[in-house]
Backbone as JSON Lines, residues from 0, in Angstrom:
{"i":0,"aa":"X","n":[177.69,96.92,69.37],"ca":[177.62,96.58,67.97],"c":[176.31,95.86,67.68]}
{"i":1,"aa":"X","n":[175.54,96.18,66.73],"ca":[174.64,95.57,65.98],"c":[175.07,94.13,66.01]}
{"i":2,"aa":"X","n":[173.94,93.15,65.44],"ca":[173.68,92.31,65.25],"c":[173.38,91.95,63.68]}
{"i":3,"aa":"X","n":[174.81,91.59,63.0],"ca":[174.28,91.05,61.54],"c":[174.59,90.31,61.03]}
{"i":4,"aa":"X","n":[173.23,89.76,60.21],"ca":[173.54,88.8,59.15],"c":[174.2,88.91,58.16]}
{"i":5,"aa":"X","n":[175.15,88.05,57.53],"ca":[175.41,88.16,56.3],"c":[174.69,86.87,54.98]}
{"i":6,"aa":"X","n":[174.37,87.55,53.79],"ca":[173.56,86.99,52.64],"c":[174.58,87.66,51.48]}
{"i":7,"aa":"X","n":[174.84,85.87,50.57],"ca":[175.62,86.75,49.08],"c":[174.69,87.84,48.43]}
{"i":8,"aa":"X","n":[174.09,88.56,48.65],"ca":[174.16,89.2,48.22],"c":[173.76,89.58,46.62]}
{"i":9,"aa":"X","n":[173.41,90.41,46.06],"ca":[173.16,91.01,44.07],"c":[174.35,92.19,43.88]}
{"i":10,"aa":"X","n":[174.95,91.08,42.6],"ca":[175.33,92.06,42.0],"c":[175.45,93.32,41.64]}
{"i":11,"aa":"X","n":[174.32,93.77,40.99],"ca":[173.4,94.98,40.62],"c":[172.45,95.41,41.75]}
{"i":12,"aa":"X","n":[172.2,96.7,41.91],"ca":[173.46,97.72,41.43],"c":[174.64,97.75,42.25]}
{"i":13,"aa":"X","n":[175.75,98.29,41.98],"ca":[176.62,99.14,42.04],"c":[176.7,99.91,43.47]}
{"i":14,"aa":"X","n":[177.67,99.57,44.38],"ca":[177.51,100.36,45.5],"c":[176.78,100.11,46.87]}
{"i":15,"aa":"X","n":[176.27,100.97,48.03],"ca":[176.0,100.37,48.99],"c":[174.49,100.77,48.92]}
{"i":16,"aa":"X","n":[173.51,99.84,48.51],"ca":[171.98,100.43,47.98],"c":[170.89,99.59,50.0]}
{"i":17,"aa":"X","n":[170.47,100.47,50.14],"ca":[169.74,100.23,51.18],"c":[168.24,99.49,50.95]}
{"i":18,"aa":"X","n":[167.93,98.36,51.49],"ca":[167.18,97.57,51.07],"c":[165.79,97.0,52.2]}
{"i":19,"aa":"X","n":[164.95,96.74,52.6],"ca":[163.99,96.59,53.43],"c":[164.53,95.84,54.52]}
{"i":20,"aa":"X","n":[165.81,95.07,54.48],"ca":[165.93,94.23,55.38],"c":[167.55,94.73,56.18]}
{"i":21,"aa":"X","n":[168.34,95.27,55.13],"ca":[169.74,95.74,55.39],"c":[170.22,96.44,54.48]}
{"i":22,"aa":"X","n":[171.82,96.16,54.22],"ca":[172.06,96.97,52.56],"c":[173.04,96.24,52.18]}
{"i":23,"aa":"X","n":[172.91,96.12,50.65],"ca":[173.41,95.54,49.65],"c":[174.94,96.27,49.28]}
{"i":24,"aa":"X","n":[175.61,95.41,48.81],"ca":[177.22,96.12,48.96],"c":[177.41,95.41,47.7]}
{"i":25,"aa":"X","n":[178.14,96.03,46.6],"ca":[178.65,95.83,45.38],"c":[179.29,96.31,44.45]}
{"i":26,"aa":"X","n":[180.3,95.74,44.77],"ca":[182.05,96.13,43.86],"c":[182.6,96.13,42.64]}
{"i":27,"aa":"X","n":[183.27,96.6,41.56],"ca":[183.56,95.42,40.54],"c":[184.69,96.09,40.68]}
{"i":28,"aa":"X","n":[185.59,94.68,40.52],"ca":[187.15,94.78,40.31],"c":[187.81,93.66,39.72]}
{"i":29,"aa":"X","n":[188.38,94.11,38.23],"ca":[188.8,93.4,37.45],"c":[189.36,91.88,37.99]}
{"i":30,"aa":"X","n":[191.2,92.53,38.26],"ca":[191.65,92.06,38.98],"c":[191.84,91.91,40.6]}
{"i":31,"aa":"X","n":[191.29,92.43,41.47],"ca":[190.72,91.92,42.63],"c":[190.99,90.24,42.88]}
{"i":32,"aa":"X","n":[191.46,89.66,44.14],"ca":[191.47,88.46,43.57],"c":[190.78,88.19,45.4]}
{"i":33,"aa":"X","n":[190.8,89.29,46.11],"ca":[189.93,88.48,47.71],"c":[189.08,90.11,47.63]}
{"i":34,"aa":"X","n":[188.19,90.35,48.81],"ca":[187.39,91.92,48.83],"c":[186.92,91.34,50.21]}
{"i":35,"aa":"X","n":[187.1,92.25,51.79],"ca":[186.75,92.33,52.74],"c":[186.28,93.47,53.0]}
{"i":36,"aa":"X","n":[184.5,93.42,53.49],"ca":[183.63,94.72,53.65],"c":[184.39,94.68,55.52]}
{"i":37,"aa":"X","n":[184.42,96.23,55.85],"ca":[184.58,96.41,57.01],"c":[183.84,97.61,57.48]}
{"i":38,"aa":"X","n":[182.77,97.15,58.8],"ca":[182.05,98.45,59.16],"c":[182.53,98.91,59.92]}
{"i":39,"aa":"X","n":[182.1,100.37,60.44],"ca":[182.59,100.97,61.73],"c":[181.5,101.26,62.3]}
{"i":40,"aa":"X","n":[181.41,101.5,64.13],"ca":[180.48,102.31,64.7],"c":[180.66,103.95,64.41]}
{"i":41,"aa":"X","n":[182.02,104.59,64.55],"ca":[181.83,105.81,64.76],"c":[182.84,106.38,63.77]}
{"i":42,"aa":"X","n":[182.94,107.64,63.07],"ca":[184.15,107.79,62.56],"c":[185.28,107.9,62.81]}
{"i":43,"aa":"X","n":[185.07,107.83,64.3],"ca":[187.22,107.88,65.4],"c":[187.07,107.17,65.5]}
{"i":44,"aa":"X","n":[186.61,105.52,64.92],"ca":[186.83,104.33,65.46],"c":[188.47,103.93,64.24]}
{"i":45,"aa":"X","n":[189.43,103.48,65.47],"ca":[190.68,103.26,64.28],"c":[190.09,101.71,63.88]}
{"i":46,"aa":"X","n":[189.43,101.03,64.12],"ca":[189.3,99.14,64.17],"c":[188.13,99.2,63.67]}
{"i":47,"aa":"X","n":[187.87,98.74,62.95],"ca":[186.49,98.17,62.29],"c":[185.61,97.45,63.54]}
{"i":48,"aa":"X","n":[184.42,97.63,63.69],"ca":[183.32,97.04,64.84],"c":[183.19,95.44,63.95]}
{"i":49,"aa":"X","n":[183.06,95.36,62.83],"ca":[182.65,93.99,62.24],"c":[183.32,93.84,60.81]}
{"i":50,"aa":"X","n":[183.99,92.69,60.2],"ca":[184.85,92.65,59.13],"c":[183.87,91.36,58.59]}
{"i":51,"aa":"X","n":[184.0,91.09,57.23],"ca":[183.34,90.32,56.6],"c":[184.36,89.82,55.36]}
{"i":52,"aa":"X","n":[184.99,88.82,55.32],"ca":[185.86,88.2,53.88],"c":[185.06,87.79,53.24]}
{"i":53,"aa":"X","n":[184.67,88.42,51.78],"ca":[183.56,88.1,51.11],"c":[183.98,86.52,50.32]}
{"i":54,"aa":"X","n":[183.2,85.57,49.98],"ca":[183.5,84.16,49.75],"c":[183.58,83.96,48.46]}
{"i":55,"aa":"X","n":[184.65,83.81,47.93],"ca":[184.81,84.17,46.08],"c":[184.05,82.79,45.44]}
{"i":56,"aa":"X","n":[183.3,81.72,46.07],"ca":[181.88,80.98,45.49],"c":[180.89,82.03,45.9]}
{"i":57,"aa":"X","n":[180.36,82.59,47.07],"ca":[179.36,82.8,47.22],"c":[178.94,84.13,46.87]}
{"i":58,"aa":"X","n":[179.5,85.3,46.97],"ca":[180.0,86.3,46.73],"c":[180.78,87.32,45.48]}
{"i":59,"aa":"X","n":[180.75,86.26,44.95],"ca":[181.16,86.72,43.57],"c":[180.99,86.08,42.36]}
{"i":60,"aa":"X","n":[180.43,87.24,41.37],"ca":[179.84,86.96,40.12],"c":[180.6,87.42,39.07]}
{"i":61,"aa":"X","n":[181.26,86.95,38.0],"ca":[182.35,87.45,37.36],"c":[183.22,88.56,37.8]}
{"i":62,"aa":"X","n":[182.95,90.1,37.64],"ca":[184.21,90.75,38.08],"c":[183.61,91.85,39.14]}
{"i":63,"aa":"X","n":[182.1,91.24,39.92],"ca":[181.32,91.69,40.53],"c":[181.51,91.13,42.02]}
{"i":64,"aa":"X","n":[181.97,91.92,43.0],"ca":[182.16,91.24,44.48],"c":[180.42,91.54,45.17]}
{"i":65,"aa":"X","n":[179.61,91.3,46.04],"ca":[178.57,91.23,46.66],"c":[178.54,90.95,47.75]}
{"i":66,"aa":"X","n":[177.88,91.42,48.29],"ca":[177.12,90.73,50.0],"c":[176.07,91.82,50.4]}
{"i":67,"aa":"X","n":[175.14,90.87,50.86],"ca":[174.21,91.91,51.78],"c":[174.14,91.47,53.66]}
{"i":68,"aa":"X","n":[174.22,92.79,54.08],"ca":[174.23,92.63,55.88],"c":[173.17,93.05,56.02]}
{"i":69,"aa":"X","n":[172.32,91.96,56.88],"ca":[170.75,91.92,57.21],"c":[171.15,92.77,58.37]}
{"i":70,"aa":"X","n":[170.33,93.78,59.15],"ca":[170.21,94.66,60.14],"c":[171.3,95.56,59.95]}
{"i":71,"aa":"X","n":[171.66,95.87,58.83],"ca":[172.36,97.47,58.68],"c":[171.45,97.95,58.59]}
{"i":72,"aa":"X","n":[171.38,99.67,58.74],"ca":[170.72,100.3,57.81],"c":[171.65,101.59,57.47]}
{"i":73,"aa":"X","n":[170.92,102.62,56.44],"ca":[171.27,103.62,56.2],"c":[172.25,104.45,56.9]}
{"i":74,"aa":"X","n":[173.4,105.25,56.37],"ca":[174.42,105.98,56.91],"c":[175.5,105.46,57.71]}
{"i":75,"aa":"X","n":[175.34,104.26,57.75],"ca":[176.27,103.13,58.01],"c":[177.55,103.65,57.36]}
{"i":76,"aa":"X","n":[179.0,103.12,57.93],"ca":[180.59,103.74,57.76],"c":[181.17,102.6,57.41]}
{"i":77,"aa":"X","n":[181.37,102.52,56.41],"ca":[181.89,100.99,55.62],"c":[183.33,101.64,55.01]}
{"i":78,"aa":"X","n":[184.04,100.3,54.6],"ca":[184.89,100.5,53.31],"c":[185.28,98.94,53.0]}
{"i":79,"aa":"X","n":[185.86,99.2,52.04],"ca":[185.97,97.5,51.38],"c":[187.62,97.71,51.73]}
{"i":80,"aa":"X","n":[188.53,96.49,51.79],"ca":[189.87,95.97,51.74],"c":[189.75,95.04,50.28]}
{"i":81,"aa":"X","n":[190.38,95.48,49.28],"ca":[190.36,94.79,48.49],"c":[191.73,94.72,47.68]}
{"i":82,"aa":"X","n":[192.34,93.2,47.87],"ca":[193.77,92.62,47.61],"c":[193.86,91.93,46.07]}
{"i":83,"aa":"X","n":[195.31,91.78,45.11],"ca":[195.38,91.59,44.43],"c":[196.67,91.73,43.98]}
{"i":84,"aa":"X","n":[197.36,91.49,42.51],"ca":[198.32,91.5,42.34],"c":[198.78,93.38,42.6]}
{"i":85,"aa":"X","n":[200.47,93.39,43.18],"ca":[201.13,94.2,42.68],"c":[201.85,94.52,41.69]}
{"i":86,"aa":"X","n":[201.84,94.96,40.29],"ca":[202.33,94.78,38.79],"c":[201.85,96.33,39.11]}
{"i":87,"aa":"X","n":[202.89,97.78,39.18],"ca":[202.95,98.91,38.82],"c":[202.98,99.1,37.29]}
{"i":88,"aa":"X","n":[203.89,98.47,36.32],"ca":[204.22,98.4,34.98],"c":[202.62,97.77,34.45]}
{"i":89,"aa":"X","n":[201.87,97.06,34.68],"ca":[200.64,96.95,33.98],"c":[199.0,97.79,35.15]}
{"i":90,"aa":"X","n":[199.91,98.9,35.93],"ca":[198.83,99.24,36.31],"c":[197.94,98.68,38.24]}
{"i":91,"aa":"X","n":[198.6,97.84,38.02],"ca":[197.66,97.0,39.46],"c":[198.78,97.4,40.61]}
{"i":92,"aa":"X","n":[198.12,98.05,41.18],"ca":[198.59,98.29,42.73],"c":[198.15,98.06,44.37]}
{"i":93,"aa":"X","n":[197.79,96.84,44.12],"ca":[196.99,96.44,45.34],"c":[197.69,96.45,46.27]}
{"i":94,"aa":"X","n":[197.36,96.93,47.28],"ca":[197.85,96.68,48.93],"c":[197.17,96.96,49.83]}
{"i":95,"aa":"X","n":[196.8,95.32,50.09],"ca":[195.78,94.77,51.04],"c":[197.04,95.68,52.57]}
């Protein structure tokens, strides 16, 4: 496994944008109330190589989650875990 830093991160843009140093990761979710980035080495990996609980001071900007990982780069296998209320009747179906 790589070696990375984590930095809160920008808002803007949208998504996983690749940057001179690593790449920038950025979410928006209303109700969202935690967001954990998780990478992988390979795509048969069942376990994430490195998990990150993003820090709802540091990490988040109104309904915008963030972080940037210094020494990613490009084509990197991510996905976010992102928890919150369960309310089917107004829509929210989180399951962390």
């Amino acid at each position: 496994m790589a070696d990375y830093t984590v930095q809160s991160g920008k808002a803007m843009p949208f998504g996983a944008t690749v940057t001179s140093t690593g790449v920038n990761f950025s979410i928006f979710t209303r109700n969202g109330t935690s967001v954990t980035l998780a990478l992988f080495d390979s795509e048969n990996d069942e376990e994430p190589s490195f998990t990150y609980k993003l820090d709802v001071h540091n990490n988040h900007t109104g309904d915008i989650w963030h972080v940037h990982v210094t020494g990613l780069t490009a084509g990197a296998l991510y996905l976010f875990k992102v928890d919150g209320p369960f309310i089917p009747e107004k829509g929210h179906r989180f399951n962390k």
